[in-house]
SETILUM-115596 format. One record per atom (N, C-alpha, C, CB): residue number from 1; residue in three letters; atom name; x, y, z. Coordinates in Angstrom, 1 decimal. Glycine has a CB too. Layout:
# residues N
- n/res/atom/px/py/pz
- NUM/ALA/CA/X/Y/Z
...
END
This chain:
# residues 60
- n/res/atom/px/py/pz
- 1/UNK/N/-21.0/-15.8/-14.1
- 1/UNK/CA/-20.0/-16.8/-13.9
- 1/UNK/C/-19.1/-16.5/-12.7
- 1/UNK/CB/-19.1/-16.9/-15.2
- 2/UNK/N/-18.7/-17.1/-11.9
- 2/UNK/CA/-18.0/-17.4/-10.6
- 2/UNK/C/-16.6/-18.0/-10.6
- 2/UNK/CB/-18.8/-18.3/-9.9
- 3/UNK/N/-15.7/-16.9/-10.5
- 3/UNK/CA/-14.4/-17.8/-10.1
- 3/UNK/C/-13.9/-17.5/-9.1
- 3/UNK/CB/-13.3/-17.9/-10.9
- 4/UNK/N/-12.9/-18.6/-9.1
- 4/UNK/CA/-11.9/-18.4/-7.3
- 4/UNK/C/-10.2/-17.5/-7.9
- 4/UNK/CB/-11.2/-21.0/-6.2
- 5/UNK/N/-10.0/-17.0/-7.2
- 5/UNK/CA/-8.7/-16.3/-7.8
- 5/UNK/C/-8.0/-16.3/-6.2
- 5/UNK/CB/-9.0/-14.5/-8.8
- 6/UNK/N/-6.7/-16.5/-6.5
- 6/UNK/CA/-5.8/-16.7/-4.8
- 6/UNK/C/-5.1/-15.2/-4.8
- 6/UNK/CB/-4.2/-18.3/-4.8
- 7/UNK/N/-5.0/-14.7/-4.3
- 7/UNK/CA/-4.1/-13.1/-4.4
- 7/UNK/C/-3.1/-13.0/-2.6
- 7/UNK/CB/-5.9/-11.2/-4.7
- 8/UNK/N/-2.6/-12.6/-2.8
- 8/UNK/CA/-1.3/-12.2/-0.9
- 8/UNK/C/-2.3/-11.3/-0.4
- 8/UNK/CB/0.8/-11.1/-1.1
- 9/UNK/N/-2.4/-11.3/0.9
- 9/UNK/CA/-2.8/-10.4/2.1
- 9/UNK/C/-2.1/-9.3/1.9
- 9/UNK/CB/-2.6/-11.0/3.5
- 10/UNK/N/-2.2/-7.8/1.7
- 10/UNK/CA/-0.9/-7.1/2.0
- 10/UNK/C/-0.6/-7.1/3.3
- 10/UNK/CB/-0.9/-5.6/1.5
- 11/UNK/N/-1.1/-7.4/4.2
- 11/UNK/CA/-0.5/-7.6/5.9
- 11/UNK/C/0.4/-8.4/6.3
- 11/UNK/CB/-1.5/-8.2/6.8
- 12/UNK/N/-0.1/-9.6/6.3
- 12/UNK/CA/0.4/-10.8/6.9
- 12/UNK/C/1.2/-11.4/5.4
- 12/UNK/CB/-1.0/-12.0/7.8
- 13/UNK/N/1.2/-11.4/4.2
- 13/UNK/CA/1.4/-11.9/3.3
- 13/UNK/C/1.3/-13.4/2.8
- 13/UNK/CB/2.4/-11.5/3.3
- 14/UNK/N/0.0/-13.5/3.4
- 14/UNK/CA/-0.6/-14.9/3.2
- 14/UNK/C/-1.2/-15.3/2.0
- 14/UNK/CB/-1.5/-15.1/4.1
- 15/UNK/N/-1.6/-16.2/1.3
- 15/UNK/CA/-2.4/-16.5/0.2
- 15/UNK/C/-3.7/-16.7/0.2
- 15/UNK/CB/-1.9/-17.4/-0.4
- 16/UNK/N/-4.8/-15.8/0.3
- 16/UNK/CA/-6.3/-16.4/0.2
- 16/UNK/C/-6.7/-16.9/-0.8
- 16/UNK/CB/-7.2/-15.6/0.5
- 17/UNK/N/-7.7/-17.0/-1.1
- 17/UNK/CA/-8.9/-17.5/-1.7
- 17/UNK/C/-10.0/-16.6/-2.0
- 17/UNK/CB/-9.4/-18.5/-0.9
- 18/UNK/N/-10.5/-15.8/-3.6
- 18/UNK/CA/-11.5/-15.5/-3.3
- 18/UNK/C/-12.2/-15.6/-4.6
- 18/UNK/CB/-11.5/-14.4/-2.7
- 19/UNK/N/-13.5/-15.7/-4.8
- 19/UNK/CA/-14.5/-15.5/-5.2
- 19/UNK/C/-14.8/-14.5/-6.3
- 19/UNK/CB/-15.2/-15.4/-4.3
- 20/UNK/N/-14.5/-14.8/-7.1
- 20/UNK/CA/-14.7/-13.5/-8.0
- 20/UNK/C/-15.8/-13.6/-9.0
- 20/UNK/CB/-13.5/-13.1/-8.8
- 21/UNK/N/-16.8/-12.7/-9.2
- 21/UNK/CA/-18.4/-12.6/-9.9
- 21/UNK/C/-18.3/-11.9/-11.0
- 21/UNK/CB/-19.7/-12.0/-9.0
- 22/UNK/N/-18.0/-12.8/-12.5
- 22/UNK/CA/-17.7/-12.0/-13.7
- 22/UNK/C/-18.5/-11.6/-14.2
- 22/UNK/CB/-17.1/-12.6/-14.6
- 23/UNK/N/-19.7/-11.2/-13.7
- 23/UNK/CA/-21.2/-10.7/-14.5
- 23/UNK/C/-20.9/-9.0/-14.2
- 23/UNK/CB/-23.0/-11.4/-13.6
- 24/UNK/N/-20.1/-8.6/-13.3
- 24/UNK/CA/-19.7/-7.2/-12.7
- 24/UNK/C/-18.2/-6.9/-13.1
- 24/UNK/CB/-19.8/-7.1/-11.0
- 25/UNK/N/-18.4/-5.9/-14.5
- 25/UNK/CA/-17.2/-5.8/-14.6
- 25/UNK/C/-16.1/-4.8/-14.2
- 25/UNK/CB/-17.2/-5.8/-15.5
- 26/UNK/N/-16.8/-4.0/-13.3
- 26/UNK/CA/-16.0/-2.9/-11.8
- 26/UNK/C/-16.3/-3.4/-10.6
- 26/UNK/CB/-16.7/-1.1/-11.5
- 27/UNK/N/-15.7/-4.0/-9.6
- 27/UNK/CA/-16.1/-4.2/-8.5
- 27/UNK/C/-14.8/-3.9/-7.2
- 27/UNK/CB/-16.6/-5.6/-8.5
- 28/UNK/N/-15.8/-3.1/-6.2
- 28/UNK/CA/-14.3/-2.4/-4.9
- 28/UNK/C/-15.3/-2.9/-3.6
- 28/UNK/CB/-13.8/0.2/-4.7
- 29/UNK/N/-14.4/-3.4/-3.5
- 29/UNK/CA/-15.1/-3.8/-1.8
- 29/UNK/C/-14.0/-4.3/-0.9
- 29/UNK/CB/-16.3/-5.1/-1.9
- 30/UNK/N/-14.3/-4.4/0.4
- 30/UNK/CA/-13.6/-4.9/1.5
- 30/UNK/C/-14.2/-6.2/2.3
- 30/UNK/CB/-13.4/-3.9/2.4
- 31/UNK/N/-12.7/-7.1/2.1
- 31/UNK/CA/-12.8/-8.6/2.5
- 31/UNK/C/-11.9/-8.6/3.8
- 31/UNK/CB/-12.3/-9.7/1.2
- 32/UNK/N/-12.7/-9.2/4.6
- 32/UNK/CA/-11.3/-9.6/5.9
- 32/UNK/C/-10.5/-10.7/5.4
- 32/UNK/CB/-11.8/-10.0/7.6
- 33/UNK/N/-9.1/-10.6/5.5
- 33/UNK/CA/-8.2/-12.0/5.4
- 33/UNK/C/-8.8/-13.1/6.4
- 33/UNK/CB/-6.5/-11.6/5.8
- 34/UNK/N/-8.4/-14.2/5.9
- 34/UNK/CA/-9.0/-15.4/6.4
- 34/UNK/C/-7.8/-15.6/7.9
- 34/UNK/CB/-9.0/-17.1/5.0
- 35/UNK/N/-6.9/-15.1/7.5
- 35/UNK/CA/-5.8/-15.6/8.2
- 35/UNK/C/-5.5/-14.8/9.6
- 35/UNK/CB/-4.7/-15.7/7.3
- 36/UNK/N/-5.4/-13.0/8.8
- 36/UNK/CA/-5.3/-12.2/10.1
- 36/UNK/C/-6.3/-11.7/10.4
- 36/UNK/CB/-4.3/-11.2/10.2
- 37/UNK/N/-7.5/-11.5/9.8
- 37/UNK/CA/-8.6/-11.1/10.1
- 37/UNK/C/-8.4/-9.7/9.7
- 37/UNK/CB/-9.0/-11.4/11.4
- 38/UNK/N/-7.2/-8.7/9.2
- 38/UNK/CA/-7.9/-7.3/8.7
- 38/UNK/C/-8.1/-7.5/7.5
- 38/UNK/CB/-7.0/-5.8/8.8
- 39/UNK/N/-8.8/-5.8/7.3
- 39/UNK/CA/-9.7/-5.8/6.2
- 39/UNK/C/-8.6/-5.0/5.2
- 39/UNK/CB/-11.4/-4.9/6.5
- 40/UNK/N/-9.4/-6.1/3.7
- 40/UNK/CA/-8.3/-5.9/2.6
- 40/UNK/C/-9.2/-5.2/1.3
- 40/UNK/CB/-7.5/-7.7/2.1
- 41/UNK/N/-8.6/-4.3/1.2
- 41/UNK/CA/-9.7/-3.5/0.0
- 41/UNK/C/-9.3/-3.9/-1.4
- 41/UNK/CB/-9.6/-1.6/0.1
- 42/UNK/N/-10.0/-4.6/-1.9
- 42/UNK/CA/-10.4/-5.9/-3.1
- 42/UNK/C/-10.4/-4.7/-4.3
- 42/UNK/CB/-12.3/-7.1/-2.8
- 43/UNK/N/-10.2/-4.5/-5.5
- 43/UNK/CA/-10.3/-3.6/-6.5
- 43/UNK/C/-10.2/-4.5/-7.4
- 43/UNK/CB/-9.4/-2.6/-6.6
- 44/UNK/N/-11.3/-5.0/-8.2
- 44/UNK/CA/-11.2/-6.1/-9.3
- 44/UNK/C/-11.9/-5.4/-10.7
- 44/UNK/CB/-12.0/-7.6/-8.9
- 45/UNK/N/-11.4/-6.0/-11.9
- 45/UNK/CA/-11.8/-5.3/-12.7
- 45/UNK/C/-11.6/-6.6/-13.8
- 45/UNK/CB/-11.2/-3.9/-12.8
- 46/UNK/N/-12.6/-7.0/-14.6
- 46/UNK/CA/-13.3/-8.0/-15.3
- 46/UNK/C/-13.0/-7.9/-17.1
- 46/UNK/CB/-14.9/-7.6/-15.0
- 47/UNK/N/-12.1/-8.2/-17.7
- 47/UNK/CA/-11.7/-8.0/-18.9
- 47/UNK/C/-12.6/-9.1/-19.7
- 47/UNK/CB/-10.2/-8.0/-19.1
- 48/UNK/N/-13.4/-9.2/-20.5
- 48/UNK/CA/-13.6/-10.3/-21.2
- 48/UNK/C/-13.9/-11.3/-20.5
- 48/UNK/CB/-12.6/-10.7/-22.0
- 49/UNK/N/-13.2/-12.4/-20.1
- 49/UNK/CA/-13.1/-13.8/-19.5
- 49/UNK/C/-12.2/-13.5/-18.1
- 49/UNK/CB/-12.3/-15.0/-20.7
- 50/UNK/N/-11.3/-12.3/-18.6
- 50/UNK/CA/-10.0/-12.4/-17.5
- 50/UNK/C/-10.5/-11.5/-16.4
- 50/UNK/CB/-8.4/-11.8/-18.1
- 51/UNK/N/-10.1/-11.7/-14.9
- 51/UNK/CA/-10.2/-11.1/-13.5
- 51/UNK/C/-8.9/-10.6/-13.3
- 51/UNK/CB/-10.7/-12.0/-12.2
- 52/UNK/N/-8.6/-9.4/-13.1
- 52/UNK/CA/-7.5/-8.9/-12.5
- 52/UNK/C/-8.0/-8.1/-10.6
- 52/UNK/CB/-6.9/-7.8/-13.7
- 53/UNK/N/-7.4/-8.9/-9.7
- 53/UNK/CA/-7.1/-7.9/-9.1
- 53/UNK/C/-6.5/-7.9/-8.2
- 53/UNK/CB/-7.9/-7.4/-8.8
- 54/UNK/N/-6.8/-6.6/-7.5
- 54/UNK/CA/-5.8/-5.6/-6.8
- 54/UNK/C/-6.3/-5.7/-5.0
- 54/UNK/CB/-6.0/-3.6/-7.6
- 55/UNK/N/-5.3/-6.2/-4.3
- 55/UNK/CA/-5.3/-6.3/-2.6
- 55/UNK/C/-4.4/-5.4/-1.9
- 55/UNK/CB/-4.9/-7.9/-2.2
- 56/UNK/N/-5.3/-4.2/-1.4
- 56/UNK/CA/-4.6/-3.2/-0.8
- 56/UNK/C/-4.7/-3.1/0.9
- 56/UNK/CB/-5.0/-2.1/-1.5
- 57/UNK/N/-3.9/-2.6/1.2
- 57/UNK/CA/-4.5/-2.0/2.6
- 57/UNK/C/-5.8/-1.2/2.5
- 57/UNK/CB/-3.3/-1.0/3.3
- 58/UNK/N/-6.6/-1.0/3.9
- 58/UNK/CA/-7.8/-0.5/3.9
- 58/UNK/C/-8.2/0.6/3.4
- 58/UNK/CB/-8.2/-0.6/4.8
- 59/UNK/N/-6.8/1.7/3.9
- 59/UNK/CA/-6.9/3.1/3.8
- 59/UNK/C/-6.0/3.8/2.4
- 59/UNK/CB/-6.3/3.6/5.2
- 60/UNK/N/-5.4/2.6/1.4
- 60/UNK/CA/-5.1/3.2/0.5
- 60/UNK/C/-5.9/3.2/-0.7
- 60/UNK/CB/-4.1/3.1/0.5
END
């Protein structure tokens, strides 16, 4: 199952758009913001039905 979840840039403090794949219920990866183009290290984690996550800078 596929959802979109909006979360802030920690950079620019913009609002994206992303994609979140509830068949994986640990997932860490890095997305570039749509807006400033750095990379945002994504930490999501899959409860049941619910997506939480976490948008950090790259290096923390």
């Amino acid at each position: 199952m596929l959802e979109t979840q909006t979360v802030q840039c920690p950079y620019c403090w913009e609002s994206i758009e992303l994609v979140i794949d509830h068949s994986v219920p640990e997932q860490e990866y890095i997305e570039d913001c749509e807006v400033c183009c750095r990379p945002i290290r994504l930490v999501v984690t899959v409860d049941n039905e619910d997506a939480y996550v976490t948008a950090l800078h790259e290096d923390e």
